[in-house]
RODO-2510 file (C-alpha; in nm, 4 decimals, decimal comma):
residues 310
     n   res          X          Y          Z
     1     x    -1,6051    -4,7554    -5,4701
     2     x    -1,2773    -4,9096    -5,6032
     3     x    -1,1970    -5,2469    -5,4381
     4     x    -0,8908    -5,2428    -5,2112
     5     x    -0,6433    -5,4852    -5,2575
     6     x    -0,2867    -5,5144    -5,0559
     7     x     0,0689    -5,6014    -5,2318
     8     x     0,3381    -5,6848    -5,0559
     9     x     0,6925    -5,6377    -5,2044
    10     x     0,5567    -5,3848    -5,3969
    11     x     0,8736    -5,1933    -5,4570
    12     x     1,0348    -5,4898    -5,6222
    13     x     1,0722    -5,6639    -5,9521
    14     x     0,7209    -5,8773    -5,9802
    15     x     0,5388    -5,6384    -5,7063
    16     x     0,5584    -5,3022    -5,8912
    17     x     0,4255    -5,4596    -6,2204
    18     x     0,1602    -5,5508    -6,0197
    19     x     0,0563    -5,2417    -5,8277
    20     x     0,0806    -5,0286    -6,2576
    21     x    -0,1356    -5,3324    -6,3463
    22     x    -0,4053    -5,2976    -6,0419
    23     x    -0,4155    -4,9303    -6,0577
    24     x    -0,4427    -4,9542    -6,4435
    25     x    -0,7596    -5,1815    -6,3713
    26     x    -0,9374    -4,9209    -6,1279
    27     x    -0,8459    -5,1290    -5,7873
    28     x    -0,7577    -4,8907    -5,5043
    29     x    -0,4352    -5,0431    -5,4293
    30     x    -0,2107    -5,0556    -5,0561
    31     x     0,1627    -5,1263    -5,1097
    32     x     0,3847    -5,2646    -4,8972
    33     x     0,7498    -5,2754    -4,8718
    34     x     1,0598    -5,3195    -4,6516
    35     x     1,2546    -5,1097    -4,8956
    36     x     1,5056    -5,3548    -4,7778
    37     x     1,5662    -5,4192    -5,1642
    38     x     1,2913    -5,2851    -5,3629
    39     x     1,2461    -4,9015    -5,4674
    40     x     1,0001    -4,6374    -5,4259
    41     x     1,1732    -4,5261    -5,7798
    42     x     0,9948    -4,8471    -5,9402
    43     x     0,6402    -4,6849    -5,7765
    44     x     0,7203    -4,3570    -5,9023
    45     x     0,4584    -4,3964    -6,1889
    46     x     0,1834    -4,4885    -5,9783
    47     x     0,0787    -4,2098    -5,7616
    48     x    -0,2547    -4,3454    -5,6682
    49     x    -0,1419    -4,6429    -5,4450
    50     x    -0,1264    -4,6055    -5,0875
    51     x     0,2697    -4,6841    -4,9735
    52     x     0,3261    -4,8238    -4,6201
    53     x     0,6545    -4,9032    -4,5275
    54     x     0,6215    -5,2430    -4,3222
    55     x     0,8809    -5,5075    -4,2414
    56     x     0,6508    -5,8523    -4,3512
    57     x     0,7816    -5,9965    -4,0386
    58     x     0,5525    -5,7418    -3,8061
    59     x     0,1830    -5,8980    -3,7756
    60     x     0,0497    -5,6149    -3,6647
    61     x     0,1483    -5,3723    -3,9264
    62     x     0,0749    -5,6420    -4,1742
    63     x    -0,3431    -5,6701    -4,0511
    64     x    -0,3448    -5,2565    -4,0635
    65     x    -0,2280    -5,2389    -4,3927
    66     x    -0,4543    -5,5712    -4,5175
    67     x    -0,7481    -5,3876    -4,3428
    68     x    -1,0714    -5,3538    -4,5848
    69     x    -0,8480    -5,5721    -4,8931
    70     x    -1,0651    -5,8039    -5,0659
    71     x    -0,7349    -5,9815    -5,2333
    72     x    -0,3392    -5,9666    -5,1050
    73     x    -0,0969    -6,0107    -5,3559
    74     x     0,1891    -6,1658    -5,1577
    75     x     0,5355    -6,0776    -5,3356
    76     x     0,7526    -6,0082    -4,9952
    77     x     1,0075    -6,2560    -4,9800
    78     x     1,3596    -6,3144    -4,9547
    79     x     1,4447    -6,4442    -5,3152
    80     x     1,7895    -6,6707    -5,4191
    81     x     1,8549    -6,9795    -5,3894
    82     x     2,2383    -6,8853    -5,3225
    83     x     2,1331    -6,5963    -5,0542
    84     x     1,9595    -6,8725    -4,8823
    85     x     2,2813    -7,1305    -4,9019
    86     x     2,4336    -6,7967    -4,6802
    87     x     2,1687    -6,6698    -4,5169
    88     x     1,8826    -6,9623    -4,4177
    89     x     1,7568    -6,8108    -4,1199
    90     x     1,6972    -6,4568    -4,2249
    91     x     1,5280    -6,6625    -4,5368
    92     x     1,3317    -6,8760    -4,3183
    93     x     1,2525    -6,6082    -4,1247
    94     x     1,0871    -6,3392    -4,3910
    95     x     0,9209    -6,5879    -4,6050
    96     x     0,7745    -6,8315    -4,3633
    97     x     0,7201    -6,6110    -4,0976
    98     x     0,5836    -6,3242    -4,2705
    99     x     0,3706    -6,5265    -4,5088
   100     x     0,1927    -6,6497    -4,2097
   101     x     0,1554    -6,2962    -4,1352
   102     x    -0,0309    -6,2127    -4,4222
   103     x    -0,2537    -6,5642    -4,4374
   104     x    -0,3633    -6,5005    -4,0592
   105     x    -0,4543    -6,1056    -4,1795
   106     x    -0,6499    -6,2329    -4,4684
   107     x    -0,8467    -6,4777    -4,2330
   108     x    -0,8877    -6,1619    -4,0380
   109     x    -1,0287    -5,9375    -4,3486
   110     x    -1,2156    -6,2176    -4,5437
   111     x    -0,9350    -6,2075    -4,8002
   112     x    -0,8375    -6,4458    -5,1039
   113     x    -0,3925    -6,4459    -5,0723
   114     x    -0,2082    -6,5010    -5,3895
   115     x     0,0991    -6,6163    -5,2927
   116     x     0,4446    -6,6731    -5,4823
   117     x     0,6276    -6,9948    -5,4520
   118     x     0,8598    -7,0947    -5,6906
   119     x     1,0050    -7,3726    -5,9329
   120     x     1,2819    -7,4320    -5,6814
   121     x     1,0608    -7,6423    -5,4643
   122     x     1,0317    -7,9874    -5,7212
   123     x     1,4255    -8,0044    -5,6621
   124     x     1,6281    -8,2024    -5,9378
   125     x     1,3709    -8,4200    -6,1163
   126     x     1,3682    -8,7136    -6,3622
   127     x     1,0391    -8,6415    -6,5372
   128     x     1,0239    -8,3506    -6,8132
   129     x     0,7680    -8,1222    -6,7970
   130     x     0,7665    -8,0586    -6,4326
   131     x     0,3448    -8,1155    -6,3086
   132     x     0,2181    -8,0419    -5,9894
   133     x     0,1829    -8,4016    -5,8699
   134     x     0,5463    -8,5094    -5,8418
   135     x     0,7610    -8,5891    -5,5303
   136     x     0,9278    -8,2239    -5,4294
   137     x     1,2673    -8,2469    -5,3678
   138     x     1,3868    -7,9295    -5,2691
   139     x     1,7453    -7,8840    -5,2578
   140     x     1,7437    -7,4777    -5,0845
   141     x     1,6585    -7,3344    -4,7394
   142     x     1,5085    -7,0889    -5,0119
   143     x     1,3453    -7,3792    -5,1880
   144     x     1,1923    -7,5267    -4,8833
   145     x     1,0765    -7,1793    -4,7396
   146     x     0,8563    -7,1933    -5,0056
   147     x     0,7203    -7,5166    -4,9968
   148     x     0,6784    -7,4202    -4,6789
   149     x     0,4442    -7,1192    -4,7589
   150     x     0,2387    -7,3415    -4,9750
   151     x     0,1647    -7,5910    -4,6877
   152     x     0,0687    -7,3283    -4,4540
   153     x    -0,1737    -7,2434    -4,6973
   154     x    -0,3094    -7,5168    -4,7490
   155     x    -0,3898    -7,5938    -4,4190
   156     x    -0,4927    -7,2725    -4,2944
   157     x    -0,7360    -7,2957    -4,6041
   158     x    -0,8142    -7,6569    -4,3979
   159     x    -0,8126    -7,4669    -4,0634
   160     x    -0,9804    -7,1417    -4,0965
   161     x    -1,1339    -7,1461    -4,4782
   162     x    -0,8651    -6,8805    -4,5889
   163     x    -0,8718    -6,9155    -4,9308
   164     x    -0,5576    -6,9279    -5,1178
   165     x    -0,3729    -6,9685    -5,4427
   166     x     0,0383    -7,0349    -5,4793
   167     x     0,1944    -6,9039    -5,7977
   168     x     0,5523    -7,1672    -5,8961
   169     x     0,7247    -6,8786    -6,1018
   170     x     0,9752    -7,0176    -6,3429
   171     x     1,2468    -6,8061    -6,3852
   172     x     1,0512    -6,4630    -6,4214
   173     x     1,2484    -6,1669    -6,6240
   174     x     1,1124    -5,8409    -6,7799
   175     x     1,1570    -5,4955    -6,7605
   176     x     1,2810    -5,3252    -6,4500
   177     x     1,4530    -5,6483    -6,3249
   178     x     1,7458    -5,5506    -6,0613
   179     x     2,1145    -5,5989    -6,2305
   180     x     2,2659    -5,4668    -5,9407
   181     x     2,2235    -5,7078    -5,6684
   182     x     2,4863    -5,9932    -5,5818
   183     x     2,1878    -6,2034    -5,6051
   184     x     2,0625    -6,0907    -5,9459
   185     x     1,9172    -6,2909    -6,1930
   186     x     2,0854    -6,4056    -6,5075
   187     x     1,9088    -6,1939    -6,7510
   188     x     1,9465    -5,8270    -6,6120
   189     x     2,2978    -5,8987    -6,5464
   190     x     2,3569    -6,0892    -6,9022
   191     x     2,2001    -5,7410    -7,0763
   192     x     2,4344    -5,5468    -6,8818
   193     x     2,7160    -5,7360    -6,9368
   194     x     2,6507    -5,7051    -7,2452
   195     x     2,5782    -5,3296    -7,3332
   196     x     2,9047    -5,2216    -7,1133
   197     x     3,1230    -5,4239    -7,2871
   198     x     3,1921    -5,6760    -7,0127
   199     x     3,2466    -6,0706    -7,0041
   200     x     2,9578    -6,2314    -6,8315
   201     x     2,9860    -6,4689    -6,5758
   202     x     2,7980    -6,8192    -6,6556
   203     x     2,7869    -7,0651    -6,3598
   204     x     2,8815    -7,4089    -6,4699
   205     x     2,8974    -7,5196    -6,8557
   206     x     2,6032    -7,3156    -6,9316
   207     x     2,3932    -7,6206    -7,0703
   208     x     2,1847    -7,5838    -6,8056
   209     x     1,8810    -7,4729    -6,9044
   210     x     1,5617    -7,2701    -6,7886
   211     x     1,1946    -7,2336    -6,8413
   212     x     1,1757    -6,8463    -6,8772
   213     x     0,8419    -6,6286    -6,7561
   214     x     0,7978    -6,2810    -6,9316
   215     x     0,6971    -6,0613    -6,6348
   216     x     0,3198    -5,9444    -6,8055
   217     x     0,2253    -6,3190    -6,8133
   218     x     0,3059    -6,3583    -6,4575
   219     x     0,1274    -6,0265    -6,3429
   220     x    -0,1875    -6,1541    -6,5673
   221     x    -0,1493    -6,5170    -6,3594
   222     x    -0,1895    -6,3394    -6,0450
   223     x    -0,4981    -6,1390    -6,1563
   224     x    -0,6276    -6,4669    -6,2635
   225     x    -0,5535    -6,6732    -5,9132
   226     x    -0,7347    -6,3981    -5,7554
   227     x    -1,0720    -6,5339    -5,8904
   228     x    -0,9489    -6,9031    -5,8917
   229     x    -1,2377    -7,1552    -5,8391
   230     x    -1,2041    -7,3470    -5,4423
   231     x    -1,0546    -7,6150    -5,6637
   232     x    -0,7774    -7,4456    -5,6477
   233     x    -0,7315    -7,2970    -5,2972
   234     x    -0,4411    -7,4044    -5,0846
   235     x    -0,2489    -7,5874    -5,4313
   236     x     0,0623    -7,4640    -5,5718
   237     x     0,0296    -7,4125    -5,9690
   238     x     0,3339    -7,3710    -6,2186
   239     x     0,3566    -7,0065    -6,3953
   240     x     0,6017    -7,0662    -6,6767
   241     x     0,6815    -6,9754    -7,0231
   242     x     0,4820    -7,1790    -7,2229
   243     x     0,7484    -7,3097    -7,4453
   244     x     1,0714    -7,5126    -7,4313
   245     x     1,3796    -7,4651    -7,1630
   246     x     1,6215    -7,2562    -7,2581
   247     x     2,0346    -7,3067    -7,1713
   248     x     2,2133    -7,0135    -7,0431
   249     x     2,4493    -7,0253    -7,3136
   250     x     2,1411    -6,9914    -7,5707
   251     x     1,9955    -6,7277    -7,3190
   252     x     2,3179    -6,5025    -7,3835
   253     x     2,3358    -6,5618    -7,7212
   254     x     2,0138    -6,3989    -7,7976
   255     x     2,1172    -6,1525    -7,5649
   256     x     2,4552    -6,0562    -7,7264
   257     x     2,2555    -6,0592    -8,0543
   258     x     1,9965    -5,8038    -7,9541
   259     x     2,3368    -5,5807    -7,8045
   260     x     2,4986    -5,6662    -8,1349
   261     x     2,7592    -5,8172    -7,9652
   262     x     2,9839    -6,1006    -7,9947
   263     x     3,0028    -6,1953    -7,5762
   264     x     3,3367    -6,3699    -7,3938
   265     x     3,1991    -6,5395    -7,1260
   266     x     3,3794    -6,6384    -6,7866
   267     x     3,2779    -6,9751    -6,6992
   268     x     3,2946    -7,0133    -6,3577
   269     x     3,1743    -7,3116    -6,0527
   270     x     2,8264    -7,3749    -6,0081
   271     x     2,6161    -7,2701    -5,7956
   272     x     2,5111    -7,4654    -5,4809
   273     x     2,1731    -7,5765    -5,4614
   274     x     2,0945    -7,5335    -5,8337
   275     x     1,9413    -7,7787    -6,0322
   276     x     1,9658    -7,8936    -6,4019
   277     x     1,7144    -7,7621    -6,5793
   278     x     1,3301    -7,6470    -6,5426
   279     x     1,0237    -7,7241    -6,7748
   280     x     0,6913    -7,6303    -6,6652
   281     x     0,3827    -7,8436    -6,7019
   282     x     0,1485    -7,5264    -6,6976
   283     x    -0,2053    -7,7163    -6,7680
   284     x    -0,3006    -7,7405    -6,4335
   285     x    -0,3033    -7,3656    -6,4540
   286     x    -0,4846    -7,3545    -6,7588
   287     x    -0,7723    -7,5265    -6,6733
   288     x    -0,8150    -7,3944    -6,3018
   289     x    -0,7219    -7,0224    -6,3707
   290     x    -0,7261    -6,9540    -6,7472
   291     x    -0,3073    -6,9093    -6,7536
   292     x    -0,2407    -6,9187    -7,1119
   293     x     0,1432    -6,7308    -7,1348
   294     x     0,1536    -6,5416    -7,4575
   295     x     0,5505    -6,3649    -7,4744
   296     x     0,8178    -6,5663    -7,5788
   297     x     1,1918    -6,5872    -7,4878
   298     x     1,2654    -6,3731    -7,8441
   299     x     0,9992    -6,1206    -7,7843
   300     x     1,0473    -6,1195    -7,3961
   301     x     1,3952    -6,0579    -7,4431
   302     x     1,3865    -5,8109    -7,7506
   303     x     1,1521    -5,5592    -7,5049
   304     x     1,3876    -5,6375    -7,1715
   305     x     1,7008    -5,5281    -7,3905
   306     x     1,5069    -5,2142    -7,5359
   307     x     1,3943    -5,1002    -7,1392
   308     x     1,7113    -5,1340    -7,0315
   309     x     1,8576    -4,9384    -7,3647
   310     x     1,6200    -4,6636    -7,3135
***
């Protein structure tokens, strides 16, 4: 028999790239969405998973659909740092609340919880690559919802042996990333900007710059965290691209390039709560769960552009 594991947000970005990848791998697979934002469309492909439509802030909902799961894949969250300048108790609310949903379920089921935090939590930092063992200094009711998550890990891992693993994404794109949303992030809406013959927006001067993820490194990083040694239960490890930062203006110039065209960019104010730059430090990874990113910025970007062409 196939073992069951749970994802929540499945109908988004990361969570649906996750449920082809688990069904793909023979795992009988429970998905779980709002559809606040995700998409059943983005689910469309994989038949075999088992949909339940489940607000992460209901417990009880959350332990049915976690019942029998040997691993939950915790995606559901409110994401944006500027959504959570506007909107920090609705924030607060879905990711603290309903991750404590899911960690009290998996004490329930005997479950391992791979959870995603984020590269907002270190804050604005003076020390290049960013490591696990620096001062956070969040700067978000976004950022600190998910440092948040991570300490109520950790101690429920302290309190009740739940075992658990906290993925810092840096700046994940890929194929089937949302250009729609106010909230979207800056490479869906750079493509599209690009292919309609529009003038992108870039907040600030555009110098600052970003440690992109390709999305098939992150989904391998949370197959990986799922087996992580106890080492690594209750810590919070940096999922990044594996090379330098990247600026936003040199993000839409490759862009524009792969569109074949030459962009005019708006520059407008920047955005509250954002920070300089990111650079992840991802050894700690390495050595605890094998992450070893393999899809550059150029090659990352060169198959985003051709999903969203085709």
């Amino acid at each position: 028999m196939a073992e069951r594991v749970l994802v929540t947000g499945a109908a988004g970005f990361i969570g649906s790239h996750l449920c082809r990848r688990l069904v793909a791998d023979g795992y009988d697979v429970v998905a779980l969405d709002d559809l606040s934002e995700g998409s059943l469309d983005k689910l469309s492909d994989v038949p075999e998973i088992r949909f339940e439509q489940v607000d992460i802030r209901d417990g009880d909902k959350v332990a049915k659909a976690a019942s029998g799961c040997k691993a939950i894949y915790h995606e559901a969250a409110k994401r944006s740092v500027p959504r959570s300048m506007e909107q920090p108790v609705l924030t607060t609310a879905v990711n603290v609340d309903g991750t404590l949903n899911v960690l009290l379920a998996a004490r329930d089921e005997g479950a391992i919880v791979v959870g995603s935090s984020s590269s907002s939590v270190y804050g604005d930092q003076e020390t290049f690559p960013l490591h696990e063992d620096l001062e956070l200094h969040p700067r978000s009711p976004y950022a600190v919802s998910k440092l948040t998550t991570e300490m109520y890990g950790a101690a429920l891992h302290l309190a009740f042996g739940v075992p658990s693993v906290w993925l810092r994404y840096f700046n994940v794109y890929g194929p089937g990333q949302d250009p729609e949303s106010e909230y979207a992030a800056v490479v869906p809406r750079f493509v599209v900007a690009c292919m309609d013959g529009a003038r992108p927006v870039v907040h600030g001067d555009g110098e600052q710059s970003r440690d992109f993820t390709y999305i098939d490194d992150v989904v391998e990083a949370n197959l990986r965290a799922a087996h992580a040694p106890e080492e690594a239960f209750g810590r919070g490890l940096n999922i990044g691209g594996g090379e330098r930062p990247t600026s936003v203006n040199r993000l839409l110039e490759l862009i524009a390039g792969l569109c074949g065209v030459e962009p005019q960019p708006v520059f407008e104010e920047p955005r509250a709560g954002d920070v300089r730059m990111t650079e992840a430090d991802v050894s700690l990874a390495k050595r605890l769960i094998g992450y070893d990113p393999i899809v550059g910025i150029e090659e990352g970007l060169r198959r985003t552009v051709e999903s969203f062409k085709s």
